[in-house]
N, CA, C and O atoms as CSV, one atom per row, in Angstrom:
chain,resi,resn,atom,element,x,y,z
A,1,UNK,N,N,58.711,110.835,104.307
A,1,UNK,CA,C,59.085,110.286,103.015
A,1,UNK,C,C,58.256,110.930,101.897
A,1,UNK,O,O,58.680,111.170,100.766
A,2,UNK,N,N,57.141,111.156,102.310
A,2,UNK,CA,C,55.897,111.972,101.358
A,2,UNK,C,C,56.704,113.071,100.638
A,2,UNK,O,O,56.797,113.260,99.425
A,3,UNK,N,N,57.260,113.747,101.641
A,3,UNK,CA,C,57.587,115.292,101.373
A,3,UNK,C,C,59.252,115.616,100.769
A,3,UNK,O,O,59.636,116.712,100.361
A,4,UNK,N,N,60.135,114.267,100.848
A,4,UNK,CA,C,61.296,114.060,99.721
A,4,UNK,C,C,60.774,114.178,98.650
A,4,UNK,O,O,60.997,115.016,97.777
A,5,UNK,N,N,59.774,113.019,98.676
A,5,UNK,CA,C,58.869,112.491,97.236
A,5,UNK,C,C,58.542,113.905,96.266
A,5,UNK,O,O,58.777,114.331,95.135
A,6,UNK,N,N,57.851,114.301,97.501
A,6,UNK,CA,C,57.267,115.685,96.462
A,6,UNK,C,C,58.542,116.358,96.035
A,6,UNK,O,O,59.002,116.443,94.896
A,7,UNK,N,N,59.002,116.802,97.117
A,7,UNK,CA,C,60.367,118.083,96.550
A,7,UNK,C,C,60.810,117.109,95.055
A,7,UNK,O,O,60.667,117.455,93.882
A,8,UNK,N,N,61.214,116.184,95.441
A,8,UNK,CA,C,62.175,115.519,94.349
A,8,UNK,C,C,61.430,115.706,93.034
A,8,UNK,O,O,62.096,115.841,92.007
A,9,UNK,N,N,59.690,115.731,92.970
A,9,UNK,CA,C,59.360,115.409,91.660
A,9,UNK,C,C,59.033,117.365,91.157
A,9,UNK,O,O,59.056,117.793,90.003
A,10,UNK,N,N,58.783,118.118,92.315
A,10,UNK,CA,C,58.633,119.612,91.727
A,10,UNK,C,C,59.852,120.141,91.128
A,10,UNK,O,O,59.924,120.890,90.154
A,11,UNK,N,N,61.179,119.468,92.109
A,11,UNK,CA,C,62.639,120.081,91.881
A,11,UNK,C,C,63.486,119.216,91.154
A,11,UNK,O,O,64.602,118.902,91.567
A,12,UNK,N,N,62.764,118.616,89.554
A,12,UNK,CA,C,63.345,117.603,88.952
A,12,UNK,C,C,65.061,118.006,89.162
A,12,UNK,O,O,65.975,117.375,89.692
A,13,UNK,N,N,65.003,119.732,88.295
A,13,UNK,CA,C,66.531,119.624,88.082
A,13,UNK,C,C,67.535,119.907,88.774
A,13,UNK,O,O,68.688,119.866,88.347
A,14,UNK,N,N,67.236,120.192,89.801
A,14,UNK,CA,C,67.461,120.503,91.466
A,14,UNK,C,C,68.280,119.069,91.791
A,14,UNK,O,O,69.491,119.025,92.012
A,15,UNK,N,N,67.528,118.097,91.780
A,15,UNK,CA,C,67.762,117.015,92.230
A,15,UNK,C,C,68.854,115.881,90.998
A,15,UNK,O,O,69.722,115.090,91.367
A,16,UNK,N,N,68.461,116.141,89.641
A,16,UNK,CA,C,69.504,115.901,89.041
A,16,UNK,C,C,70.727,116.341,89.151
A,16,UNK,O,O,71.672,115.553,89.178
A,17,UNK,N,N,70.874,117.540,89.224
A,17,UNK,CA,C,72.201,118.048,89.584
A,17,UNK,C,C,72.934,117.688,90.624
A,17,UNK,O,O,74.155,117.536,90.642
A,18,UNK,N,N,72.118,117.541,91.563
A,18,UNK,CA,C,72.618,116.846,92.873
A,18,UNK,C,C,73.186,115.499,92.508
A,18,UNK,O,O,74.371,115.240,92.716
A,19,UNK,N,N,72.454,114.747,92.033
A,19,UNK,CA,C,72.793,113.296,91.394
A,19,UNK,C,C,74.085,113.368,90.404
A,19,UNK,O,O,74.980,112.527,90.490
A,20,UNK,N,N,74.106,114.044,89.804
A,20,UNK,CA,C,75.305,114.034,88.776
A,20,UNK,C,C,76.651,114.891,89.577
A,20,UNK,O,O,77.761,114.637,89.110
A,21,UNK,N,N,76.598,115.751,90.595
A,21,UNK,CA,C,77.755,116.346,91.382
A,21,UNK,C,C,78.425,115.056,92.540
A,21,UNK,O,O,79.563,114.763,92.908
A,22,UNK,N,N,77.184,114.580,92.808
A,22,UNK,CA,C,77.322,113.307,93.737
A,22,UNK,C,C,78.105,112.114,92.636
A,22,UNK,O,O,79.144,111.844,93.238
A,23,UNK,N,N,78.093,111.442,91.570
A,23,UNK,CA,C,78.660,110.685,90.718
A,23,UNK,C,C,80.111,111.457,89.944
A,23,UNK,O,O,81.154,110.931,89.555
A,24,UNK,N,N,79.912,112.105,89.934
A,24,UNK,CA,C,81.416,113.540,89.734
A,24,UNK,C,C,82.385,113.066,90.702
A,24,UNK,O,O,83.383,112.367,90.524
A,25,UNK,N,N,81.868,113.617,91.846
A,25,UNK,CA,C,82.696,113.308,93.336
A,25,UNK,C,C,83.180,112.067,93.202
A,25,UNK,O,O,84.348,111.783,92.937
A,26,UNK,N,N,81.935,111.027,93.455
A,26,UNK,CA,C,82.901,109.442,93.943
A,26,UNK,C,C,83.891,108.911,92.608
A,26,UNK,O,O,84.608,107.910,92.590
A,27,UNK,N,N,83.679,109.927,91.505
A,27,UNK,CA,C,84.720,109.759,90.273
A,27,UNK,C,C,85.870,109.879,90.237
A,27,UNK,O,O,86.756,109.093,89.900
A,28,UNK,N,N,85.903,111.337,90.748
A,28,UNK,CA,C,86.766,111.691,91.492
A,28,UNK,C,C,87.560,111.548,92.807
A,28,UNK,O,O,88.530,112.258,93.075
A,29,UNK,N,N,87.093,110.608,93.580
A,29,UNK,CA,C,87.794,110.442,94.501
A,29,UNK,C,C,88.235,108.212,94.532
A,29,UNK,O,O,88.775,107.411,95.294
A,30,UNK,N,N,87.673,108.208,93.424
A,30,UNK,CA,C,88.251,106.699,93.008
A,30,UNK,C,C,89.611,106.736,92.357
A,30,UNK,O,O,90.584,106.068,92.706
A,31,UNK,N,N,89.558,107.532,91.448
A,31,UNK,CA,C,90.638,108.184,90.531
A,31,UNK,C,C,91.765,108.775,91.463
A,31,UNK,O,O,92.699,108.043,91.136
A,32,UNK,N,N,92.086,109.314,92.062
A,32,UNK,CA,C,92.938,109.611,92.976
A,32,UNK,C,C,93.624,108.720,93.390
A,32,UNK,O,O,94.765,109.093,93.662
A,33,UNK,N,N,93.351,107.312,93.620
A,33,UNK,CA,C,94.528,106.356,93.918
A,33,UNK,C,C,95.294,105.792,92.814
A,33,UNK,O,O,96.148,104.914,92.937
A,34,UNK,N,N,94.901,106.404,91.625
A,34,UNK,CA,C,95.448,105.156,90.396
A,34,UNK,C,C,94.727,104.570,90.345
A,34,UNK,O,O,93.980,104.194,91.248
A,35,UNK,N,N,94.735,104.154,88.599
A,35,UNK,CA,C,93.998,102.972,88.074
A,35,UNK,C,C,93.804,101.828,88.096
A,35,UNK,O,O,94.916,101.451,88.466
A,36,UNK,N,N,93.350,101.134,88.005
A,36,UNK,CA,C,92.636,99.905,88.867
A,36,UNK,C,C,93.408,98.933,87.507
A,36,UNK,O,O,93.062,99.162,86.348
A,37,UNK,N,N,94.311,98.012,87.780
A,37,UNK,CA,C,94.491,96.773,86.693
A,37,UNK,C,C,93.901,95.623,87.456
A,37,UNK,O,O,93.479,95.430,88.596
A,38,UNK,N,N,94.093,94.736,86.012
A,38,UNK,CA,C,93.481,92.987,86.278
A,38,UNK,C,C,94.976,92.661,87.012
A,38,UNK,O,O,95.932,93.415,87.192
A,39,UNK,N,N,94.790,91.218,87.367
A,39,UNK,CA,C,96.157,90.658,87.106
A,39,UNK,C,C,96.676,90.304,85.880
A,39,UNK,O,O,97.738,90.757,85.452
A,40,UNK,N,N,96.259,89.832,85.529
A,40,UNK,CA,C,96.597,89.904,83.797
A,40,UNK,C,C,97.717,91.422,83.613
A,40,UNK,O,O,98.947,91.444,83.570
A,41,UNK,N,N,96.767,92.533,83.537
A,41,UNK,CA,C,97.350,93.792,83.492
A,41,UNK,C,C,98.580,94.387,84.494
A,41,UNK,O,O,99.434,95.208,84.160
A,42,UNK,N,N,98.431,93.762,85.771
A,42,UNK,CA,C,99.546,93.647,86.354
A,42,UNK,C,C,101.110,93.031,86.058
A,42,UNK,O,O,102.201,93.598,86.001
A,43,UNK,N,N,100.663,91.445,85.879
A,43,UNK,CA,C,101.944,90.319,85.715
A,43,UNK,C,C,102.328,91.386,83.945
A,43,UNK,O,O,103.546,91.376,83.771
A,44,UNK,N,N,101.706,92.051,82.975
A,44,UNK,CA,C,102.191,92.631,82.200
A,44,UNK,C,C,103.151,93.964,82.375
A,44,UNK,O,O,104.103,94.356,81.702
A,45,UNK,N,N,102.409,94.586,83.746
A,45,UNK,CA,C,103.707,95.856,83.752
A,45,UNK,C,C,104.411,95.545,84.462
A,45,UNK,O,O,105.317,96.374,84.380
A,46,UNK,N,N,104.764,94.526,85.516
A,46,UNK,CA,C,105.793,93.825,85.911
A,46,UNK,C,C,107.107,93.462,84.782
A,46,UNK,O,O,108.241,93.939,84.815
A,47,UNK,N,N,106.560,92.486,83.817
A,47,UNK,CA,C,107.128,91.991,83.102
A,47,UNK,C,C,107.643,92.785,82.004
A,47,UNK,O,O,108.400,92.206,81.226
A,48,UNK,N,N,107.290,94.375,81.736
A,48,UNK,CA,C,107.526,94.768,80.542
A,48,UNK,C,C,107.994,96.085,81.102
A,48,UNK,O,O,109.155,96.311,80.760
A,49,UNK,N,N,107.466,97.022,81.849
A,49,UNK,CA,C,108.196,98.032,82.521
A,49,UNK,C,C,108.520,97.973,83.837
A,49,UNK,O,O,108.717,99.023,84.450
A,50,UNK,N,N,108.608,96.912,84.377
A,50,UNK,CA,C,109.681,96.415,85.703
A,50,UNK,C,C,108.968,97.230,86.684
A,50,UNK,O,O,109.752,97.806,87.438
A,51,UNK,N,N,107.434,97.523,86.976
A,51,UNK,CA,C,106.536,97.640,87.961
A,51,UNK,C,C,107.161,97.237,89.156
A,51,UNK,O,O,107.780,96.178,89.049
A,52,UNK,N,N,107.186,97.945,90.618
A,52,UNK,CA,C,107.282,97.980,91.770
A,52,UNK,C,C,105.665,97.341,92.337
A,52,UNK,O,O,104.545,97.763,92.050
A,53,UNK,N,N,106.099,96.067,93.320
A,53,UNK,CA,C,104.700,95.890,94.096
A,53,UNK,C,C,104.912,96.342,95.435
A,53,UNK,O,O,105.676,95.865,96.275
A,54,UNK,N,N,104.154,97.305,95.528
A,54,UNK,CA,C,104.077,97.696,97.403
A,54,UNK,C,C,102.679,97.051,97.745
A,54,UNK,O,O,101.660,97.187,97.068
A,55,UNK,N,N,102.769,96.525,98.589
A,55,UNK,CA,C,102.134,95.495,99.336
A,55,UNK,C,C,101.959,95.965,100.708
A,55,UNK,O,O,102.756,95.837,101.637
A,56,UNK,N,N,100.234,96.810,100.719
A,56,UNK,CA,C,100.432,97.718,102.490
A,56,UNK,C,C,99.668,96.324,103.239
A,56,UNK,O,O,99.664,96.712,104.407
A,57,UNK,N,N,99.017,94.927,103.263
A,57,UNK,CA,C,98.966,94.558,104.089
A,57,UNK,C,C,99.980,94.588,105.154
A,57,UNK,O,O,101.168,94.759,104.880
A,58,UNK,N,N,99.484,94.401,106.568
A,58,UNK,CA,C,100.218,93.817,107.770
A,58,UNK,C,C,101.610,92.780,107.151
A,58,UNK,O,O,101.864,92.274,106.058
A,59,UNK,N,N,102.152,92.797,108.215
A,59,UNK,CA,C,103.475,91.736,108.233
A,59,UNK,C,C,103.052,90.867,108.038
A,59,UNK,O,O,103.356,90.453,106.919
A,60,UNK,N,N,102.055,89.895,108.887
A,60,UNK,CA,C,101.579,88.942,109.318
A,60,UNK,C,C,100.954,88.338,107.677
A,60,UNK,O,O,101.657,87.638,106.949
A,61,UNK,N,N,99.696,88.719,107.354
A,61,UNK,CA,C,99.396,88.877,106.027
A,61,UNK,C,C,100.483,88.504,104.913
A,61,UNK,O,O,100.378,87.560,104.130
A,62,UNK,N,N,101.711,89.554,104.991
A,62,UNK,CA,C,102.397,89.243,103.908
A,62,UNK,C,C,103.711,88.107,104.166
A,62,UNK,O,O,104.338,87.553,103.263
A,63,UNK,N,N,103.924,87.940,105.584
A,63,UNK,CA,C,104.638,86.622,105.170
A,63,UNK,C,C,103.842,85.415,105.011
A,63,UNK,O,O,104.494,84.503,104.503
A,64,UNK,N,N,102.541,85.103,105.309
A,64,UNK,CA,C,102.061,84.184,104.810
A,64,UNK,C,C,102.179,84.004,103.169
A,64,UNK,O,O,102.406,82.871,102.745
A,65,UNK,N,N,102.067,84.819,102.478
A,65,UNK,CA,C,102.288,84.846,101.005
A,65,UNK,C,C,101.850,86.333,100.260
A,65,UNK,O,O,100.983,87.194,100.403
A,66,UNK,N,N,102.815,86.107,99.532
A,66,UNK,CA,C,102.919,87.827,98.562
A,66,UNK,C,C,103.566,87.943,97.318
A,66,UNK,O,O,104.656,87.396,97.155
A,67,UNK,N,N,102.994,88.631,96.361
A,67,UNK,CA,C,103.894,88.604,94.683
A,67,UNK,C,C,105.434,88.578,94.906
A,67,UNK,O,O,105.981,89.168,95.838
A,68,UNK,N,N,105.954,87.985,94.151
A,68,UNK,CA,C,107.435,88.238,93.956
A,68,UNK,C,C,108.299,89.154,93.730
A,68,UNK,O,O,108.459,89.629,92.606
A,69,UNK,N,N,108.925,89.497,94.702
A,69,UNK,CA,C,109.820,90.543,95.356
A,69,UNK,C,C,108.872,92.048,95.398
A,69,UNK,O,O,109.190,93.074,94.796
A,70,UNK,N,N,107.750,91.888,96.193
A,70,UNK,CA,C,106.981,92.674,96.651
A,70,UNK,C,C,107.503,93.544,97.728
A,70,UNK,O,O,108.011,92.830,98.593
A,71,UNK,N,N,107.592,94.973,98.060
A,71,UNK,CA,C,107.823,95.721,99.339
A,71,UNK,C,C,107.036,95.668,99.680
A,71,UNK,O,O,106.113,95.631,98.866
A,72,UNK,N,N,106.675,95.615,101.217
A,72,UNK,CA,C,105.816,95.466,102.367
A,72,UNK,C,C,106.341,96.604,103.287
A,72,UNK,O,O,107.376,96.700,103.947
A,73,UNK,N,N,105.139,97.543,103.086
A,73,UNK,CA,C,105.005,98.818,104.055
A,73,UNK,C,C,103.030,98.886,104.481
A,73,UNK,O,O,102.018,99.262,103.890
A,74,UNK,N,N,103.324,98.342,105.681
A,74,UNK,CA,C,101.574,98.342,105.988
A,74,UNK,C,C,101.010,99.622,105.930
A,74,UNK,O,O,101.654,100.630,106.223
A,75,UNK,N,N,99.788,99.636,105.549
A,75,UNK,CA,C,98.839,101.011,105.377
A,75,UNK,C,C,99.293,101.788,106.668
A,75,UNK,O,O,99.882,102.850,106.466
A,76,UNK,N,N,99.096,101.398,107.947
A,76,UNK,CA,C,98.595,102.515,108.729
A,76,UNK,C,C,100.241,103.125,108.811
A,76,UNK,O,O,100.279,104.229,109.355
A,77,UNK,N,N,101.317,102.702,108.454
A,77,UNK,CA,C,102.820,103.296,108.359
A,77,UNK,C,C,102.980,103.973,106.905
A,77,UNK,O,O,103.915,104.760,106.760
A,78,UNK,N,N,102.483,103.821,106.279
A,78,UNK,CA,C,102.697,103.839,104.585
A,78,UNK,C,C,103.018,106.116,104.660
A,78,UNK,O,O,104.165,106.441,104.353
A,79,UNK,N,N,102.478,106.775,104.864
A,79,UNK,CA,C,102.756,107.866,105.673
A,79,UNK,C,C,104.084,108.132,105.888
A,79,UNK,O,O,104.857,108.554,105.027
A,80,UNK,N,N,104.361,107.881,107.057
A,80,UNK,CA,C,105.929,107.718,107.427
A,80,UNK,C,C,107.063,106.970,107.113
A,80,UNK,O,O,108.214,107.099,107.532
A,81,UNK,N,N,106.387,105.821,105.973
A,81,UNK,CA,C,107.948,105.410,105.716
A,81,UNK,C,C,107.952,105.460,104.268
A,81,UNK,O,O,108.404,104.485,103.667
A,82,UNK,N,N,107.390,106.740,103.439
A,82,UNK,CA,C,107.814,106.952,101.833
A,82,UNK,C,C,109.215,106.711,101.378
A,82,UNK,O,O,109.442,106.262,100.254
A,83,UNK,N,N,110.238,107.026,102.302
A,83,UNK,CA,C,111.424,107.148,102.199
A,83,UNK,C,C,112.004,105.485,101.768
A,83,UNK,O,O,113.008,105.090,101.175
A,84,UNK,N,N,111.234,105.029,102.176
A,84,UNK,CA,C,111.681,103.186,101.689
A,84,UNK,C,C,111.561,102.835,100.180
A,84,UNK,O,O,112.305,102.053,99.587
A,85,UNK,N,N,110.482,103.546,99.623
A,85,UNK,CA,C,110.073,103.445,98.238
A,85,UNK,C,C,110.469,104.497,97.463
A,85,UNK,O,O,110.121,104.628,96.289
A,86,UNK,N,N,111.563,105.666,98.375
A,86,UNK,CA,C,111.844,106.849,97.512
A,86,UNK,C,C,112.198,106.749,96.091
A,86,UNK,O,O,111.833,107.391,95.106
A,87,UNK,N,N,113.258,105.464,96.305
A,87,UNK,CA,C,113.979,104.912,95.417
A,87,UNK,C,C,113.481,104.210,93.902
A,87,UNK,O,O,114.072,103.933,92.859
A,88,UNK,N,N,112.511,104.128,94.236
A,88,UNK,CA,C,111.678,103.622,93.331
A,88,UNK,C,C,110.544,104.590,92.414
A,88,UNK,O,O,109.663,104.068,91.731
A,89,UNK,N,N,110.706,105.852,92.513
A,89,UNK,CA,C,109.617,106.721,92.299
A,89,UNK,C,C,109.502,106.775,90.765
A,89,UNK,O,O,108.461,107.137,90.216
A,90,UNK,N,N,110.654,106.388,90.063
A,90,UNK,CA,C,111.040,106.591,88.533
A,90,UNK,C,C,109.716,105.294,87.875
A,90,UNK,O,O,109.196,105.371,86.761
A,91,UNK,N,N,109.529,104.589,88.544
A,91,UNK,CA,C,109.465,103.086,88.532
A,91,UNK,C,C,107.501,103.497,88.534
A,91,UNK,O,O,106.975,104.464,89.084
A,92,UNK,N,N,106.737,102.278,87.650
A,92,UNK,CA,C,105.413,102.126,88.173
A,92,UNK,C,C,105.432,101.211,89.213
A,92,UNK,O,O,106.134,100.231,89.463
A,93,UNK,N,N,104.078,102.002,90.011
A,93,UNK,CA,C,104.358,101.034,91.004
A,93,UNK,C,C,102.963,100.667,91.799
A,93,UNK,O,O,102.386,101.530,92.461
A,94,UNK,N,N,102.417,99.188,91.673
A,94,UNK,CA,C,101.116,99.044,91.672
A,94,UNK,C,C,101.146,98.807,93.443
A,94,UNK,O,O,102.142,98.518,94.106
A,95,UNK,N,N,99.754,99.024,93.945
A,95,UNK,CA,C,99.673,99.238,95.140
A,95,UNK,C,C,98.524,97.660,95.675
A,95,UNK,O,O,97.359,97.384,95.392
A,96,UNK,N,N,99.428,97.045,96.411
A,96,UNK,CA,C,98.174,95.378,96.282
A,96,UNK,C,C,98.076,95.420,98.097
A,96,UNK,O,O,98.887,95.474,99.022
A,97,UNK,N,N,96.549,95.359,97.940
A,97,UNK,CA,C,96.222,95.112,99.351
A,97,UNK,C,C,95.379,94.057,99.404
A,97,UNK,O,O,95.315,93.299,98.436
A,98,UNK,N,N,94.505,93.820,100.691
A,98,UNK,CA,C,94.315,91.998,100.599
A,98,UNK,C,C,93.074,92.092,99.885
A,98,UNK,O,O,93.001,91.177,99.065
A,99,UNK,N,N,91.743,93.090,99.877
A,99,UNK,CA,C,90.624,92.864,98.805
A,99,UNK,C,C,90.848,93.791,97.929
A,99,UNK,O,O,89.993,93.570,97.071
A,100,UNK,N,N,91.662,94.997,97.487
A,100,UNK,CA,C,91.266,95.820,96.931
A,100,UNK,C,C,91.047,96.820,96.982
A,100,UNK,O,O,91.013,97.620,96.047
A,101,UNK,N,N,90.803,97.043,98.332
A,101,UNK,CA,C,89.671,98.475,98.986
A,101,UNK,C,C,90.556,99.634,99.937
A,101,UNK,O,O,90.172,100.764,100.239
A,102,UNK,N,N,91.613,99.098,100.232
A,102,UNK,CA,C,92.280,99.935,100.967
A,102,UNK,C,C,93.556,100.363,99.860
A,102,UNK,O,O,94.346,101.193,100.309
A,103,UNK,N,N,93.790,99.909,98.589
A,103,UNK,CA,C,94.705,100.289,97.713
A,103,UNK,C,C,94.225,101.879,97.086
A,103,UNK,O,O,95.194,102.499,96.647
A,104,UNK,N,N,93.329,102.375,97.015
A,104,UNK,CA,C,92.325,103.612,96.845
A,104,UNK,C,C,93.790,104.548,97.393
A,104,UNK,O,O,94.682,105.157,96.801
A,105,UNK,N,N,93.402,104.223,99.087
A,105,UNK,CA,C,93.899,105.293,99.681
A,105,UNK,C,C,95.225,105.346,99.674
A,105,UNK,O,O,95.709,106.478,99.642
A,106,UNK,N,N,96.097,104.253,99.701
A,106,UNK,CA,C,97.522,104.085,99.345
A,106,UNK,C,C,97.525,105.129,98.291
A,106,UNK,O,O,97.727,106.313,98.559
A,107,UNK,N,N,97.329,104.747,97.250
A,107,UNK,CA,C,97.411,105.639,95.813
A,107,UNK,C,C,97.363,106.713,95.994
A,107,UNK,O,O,98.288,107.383,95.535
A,108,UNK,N,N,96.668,107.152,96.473
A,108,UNK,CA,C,96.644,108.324,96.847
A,108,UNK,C,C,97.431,109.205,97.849
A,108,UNK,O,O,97.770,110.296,97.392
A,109,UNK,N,N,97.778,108.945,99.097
A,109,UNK,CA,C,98.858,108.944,99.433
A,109,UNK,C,C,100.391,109.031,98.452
A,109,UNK,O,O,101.234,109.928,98.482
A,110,UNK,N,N,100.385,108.214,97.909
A,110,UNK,CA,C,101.833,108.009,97.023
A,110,UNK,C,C,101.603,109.430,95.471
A,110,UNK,O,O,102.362,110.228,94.921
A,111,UNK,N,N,100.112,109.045,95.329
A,111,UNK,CA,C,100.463,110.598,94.311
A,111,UNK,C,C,100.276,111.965,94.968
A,111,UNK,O,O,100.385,112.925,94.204
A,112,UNK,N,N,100.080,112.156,95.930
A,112,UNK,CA,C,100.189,113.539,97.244
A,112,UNK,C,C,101.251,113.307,96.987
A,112,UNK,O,O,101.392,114.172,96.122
A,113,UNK,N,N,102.636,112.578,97.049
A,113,UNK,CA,C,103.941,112.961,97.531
A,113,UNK,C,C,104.700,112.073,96.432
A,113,UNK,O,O,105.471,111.144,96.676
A,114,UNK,N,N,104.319,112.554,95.168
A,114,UNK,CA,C,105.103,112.577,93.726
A,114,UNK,C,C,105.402,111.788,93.039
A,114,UNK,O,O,106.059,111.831,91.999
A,115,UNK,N,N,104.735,110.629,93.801
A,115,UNK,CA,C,104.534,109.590,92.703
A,115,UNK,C,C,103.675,109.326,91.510
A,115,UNK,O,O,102.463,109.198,91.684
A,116,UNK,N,N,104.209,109.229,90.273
A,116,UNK,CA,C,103.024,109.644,89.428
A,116,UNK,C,C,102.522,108.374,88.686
A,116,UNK,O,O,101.498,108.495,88.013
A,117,UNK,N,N,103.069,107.313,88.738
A,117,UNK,CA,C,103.099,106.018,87.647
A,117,UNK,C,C,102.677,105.324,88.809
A,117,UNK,O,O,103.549,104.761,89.471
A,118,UNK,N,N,100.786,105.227,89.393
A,118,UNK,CA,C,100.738,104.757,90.737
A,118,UNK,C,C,99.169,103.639,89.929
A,118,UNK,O,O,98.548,103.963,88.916
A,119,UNK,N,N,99.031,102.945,90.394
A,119,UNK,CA,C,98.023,102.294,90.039
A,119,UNK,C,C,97.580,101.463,91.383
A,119,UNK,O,O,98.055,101.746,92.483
A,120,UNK,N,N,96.312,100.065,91.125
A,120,UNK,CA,C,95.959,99.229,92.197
A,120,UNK,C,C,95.246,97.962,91.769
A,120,UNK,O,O,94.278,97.702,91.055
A,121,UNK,N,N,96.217,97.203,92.578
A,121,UNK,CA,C,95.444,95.592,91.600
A,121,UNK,C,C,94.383,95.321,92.358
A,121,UNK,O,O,94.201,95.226,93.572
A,122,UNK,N,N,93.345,95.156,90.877
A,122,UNK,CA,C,91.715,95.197,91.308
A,122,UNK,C,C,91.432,93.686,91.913
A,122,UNK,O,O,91.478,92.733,91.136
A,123,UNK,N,N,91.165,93.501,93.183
A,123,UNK,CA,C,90.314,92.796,93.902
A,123,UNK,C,C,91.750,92.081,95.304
A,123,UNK,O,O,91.732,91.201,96.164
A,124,UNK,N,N,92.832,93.139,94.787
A,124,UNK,CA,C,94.055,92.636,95.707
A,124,UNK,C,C,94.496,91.350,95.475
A,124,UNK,O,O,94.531,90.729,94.412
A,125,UNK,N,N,94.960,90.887,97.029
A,125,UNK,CA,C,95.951,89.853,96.988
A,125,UNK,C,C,94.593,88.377,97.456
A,125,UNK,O,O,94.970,87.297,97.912
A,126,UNK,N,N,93.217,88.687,97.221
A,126,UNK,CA,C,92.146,87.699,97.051
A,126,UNK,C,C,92.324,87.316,95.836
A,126,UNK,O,O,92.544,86.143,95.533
A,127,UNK,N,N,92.252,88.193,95.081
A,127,UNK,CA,C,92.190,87.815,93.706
A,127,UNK,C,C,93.338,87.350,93.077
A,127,UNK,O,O,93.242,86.586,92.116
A,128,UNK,N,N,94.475,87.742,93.529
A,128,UNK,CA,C,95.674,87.066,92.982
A,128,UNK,C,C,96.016,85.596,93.479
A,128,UNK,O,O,96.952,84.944,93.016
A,129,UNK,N,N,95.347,85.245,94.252
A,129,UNK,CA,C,95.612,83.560,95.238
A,129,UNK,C,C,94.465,83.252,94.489
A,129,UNK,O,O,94.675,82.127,94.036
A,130,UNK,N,N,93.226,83.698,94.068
A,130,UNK,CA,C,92.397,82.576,93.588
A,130,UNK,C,C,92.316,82.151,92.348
A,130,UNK,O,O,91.631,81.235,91.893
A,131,UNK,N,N,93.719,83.509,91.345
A,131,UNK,CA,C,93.651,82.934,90.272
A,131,UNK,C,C,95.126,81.419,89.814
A,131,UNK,O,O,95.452,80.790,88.808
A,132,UNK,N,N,95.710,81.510,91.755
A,132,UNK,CA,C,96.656,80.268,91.729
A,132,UNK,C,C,97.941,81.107,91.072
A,132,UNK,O,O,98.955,80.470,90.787
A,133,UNK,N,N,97.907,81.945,90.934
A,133,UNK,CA,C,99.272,83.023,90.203
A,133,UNK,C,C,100.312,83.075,91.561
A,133,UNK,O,O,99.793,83.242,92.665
A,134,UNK,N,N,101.596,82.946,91.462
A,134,UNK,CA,C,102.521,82.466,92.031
A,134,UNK,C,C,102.421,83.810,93.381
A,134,UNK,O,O,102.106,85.000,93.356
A,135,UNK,N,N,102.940,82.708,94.635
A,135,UNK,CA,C,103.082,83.821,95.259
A,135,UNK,C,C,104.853,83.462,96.146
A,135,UNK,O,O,105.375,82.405,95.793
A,136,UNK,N,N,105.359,84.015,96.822
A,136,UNK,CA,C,106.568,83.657,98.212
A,136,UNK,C,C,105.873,83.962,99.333
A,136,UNK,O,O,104.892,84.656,99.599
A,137,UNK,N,N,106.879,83.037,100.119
A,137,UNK,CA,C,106.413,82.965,101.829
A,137,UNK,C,C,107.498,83.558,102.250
A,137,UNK,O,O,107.665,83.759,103.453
């Protein structure tokens, strides 16, 4: 640990650079799924430019409860079945998973293969049940 210590304080700008290529990166690779909305910001592009919800939880997950008239294509299929949402590509289309954390990679996925109006509701389908915002079974 001594000898990080040292390098780090002889090789100030060595090590800044490192620090700022490292914060670049995870910038860059957050950004790649689409932008992160509230619900608030969601129930608005729903309501005003007729937003698509793809919903990659499990089956199981989403018939217990899910936004209104949500598509359900689970993550680990989301890959192979673009063709379900082809139809929709004109369309924004927010990506809701159950915390948040796996909507990243959806997004990304969907803008690899030309979707460009792709976003992800921030904290998922936790955050949409705890703010009591309507869901179907």
């Amino acid at each position: 640990m001594e000898q990080v210590l040292e390098f780090a304080t002889n090789n100030i700008a060595l090590v800044s650079v490192w620090f700022v290529l490292l914060a670049l990166f995870i910038l860059s690779e957050t950004r790649k799924g689409g932008k992160t909305l509230s619900t608030q910001q969601t129930v608005m592009k729903m309501n005003k430019e007729g937003a698509v919800i793809l919903d990659i939880r499990d089956k199981a997950d989403f018939k217990k409860g899910h936004i209104l008239n949500a598509i359900n294509i689970p993550f680990a299929s989301l890959a192979n079945k673009l063709g379900e949402i082809e139809p929709h590509k004109a369309k924004p289309i927010i990506v809701v998973c159950k915390m948040g954390q796996t909507s990243n990679a959806a997004g990304a996925i969907l803008r690899k293969n030309g979707f460009e109006d792709v976003s992800r509701l921030s904290g998922g389908m936790a955050e949409w049940t705890s703010l009591n915002l309507p869901v179907e079974s």
